[in-house]
N, C-alpha and C positions, 0 to 999 in steps of 0.2 A: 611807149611814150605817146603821150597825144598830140594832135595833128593841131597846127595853128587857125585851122580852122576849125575844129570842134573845139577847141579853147576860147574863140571868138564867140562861137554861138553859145557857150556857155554864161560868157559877164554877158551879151547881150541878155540874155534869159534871167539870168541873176536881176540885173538894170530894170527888165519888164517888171518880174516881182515888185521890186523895187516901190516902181512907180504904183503898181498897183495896190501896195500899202500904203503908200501915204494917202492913195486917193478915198478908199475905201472908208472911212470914217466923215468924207465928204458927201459921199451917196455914191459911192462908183469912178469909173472911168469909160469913159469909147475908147474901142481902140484908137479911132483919128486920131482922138488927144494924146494917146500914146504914143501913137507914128510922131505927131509932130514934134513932143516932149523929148524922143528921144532919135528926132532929123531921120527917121530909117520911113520905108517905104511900108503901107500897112497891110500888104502881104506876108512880107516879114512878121510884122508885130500878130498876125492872126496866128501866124505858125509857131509863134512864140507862147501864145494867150491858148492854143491847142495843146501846147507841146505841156504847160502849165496845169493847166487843166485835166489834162490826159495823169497827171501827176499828182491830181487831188488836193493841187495847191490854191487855186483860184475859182470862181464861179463865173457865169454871169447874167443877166436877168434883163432883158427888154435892151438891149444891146451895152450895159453899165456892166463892166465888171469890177468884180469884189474879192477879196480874200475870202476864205471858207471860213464860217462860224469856227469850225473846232482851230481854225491856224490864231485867230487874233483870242480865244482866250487863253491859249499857250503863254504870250507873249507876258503879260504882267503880273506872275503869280506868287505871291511874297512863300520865301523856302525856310526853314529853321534850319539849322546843325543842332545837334545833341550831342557834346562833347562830354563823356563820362568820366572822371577821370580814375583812374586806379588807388588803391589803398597802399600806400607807400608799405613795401613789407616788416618795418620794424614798430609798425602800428597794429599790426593784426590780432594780437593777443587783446590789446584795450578795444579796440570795435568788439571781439569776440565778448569780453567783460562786459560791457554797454548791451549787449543782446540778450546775454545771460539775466542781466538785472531788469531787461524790459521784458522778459517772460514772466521771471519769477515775480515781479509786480504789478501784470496783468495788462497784457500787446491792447485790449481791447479798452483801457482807461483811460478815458480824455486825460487826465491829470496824470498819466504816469509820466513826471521828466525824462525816464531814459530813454521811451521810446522817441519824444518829441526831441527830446538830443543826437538820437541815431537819426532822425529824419533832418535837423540842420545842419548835420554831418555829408549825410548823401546832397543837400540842397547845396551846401560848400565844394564840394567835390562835381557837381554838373553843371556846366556853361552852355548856355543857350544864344546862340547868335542866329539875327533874322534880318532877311532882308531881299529887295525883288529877282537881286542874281548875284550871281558871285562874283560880281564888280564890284555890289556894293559894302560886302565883303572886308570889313581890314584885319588882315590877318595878323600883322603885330599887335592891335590890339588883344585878338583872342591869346597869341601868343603872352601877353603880358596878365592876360587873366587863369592863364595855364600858374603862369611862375606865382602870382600872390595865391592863387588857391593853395598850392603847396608849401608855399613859406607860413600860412595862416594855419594849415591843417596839425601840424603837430604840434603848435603851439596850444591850440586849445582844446584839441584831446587829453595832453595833456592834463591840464588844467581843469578841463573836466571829469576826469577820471578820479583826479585825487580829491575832488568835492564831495563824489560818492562813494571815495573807499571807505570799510568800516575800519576803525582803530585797532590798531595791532594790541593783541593782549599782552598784557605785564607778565611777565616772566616772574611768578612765587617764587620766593628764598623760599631753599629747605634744611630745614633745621637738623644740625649735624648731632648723632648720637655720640 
């Protein structure tokens, strides 16, 4: 277990960072300014700004210290999720039909419907959520875009499937001798 004094020098350290983020989009910081900002004596705060520094966390330039270029463009970097979602399994025969008809009518035809059907299928089936951190993040909404993809998905598979079936043939009478 740690000592209540390496626990102290820890949030102090933390608190330095701190300050030195907020200032760093200012033009920097002195340490004085961070002595006084944070009431501590600035032997401390240099042991602090070394200890920082020695950790690749901070710079500093003409006595202003700064955050490191690579730590502030960490900070605001917009992230996607790519939720894929699975092919419900009493669907997989009709997707498999829908693939068959997009070969046999040519993968490479702008105008073949099956293919452009199989792709609003996969387009229905993947949820895309973005945002700058997983704060911003709402997860019942993704969750509620999970449940209409699937409630949507067999509905109009269906429906599309049986647009493209060909007609069942007539069963001939056969004439009894």
């Amino acid at each position: 277990m740690s000592s209540p004094k390496y626990h102290q020098f820890m949030m102090n350290l933390h608190k330095c960072y701190e300050v030195v983020l907020q200032n760093t989009a200012k033009g920097g910081i002195t340490a004085n300014d961070i002595a006084k900002e944070m009431h501590m004596h600035k032997t401390v705060i240099h042991h602090l700004l070394n200890t920082l520094k020695a950790m690749k966390k901070v710079q500093d330039q003409h006595g202003n210290w700064f955050i490191r270029p690579k730590e502030r463009t960490a900070e605001a970097q917009e992230k996607e999720i790519v939720i894929e979602l699975p092919i419900p399994k009493n669907e997989w025969q009709r997707i498999a039909l829908l693939e068959d008809m997009a070969r046999l009518f040519g993968e490479n035809d702008p105008s073949n419907a099956f293919k452009t059907s199989l792709q609003a299928l996969k387009d229905t089936r993947t949820i895309r959520v973005k945002g700058k951190n997983v704060d911003d993040l709402d997860l019942e909404r993704v969750g509620d875009l999970v449940r209409e993809a699937n409630r949507s998905f067999s509905f109009n598979l269906k429906s599309l499937v049986r647009k493209f079936r060909p007609p069942k043939p007539q069963a001939s009478k056969s004439s009894e001798t």
